[in-house]
C-alpha positions in Angstrom: 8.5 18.2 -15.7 5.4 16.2 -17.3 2.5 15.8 -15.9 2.6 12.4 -15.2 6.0 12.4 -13.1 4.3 15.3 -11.3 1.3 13.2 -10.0 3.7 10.4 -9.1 5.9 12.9 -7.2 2.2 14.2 -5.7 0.9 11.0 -5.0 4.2 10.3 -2.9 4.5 13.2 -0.6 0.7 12.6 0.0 1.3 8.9 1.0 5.0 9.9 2.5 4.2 8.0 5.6 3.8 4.8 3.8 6.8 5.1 1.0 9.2 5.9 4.1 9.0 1.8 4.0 10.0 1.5 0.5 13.5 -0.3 -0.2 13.4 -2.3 3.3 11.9 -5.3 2.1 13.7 -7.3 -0.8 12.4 -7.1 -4.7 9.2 -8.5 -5.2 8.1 -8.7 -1.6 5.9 -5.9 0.5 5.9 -4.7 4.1 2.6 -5.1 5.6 1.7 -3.9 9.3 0.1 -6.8 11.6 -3.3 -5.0 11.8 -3.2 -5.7 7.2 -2.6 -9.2 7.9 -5.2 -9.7 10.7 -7.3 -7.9 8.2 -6.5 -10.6 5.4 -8.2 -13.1 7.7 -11.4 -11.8 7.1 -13.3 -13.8 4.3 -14.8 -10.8 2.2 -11.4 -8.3 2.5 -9.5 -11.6 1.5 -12.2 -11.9 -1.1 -11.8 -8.8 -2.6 -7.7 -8.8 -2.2 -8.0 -11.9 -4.5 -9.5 -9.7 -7.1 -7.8 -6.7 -6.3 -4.4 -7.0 -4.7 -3.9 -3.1 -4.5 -6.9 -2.6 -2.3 -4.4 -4.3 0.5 -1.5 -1.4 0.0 -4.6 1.4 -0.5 -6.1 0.1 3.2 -2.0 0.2 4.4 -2.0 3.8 3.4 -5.0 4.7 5.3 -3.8 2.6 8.3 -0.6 4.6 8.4 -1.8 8.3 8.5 
């Protein structure tokens, strides 16, 4: 197996809890829990989401442990 598909397959079991989700919502859309969206209504995280739209699926992750 190369290293790289071994990180991914890592990386997954460590964030099992949030790629349990993965495949419910359609192609191209996301699942986000209700406490990620209230958090998008705060100026600076929406800020910051604009310039980094993976910080919103990073603070998901956390969220769901």
């Amino acid at each position: 197996m190369k290293k790289e598909s071994f990180e991914l397959v890592n990386q997954k079991i460590k964030n099992s809890h949030y790629h349990k989700f993965d495949n419910l919502a359609p192609e191209g859309f996301i699942l986000i829990t209700e406490n990620a969206l209230e958090k998008l209504k705060d100026f600076y995280f929406w800020k910051e989401w604009i310039h980094n739209p993976e910080i919103l699926i990073d603070y998901m992750k956390e969220e769901l442990k």
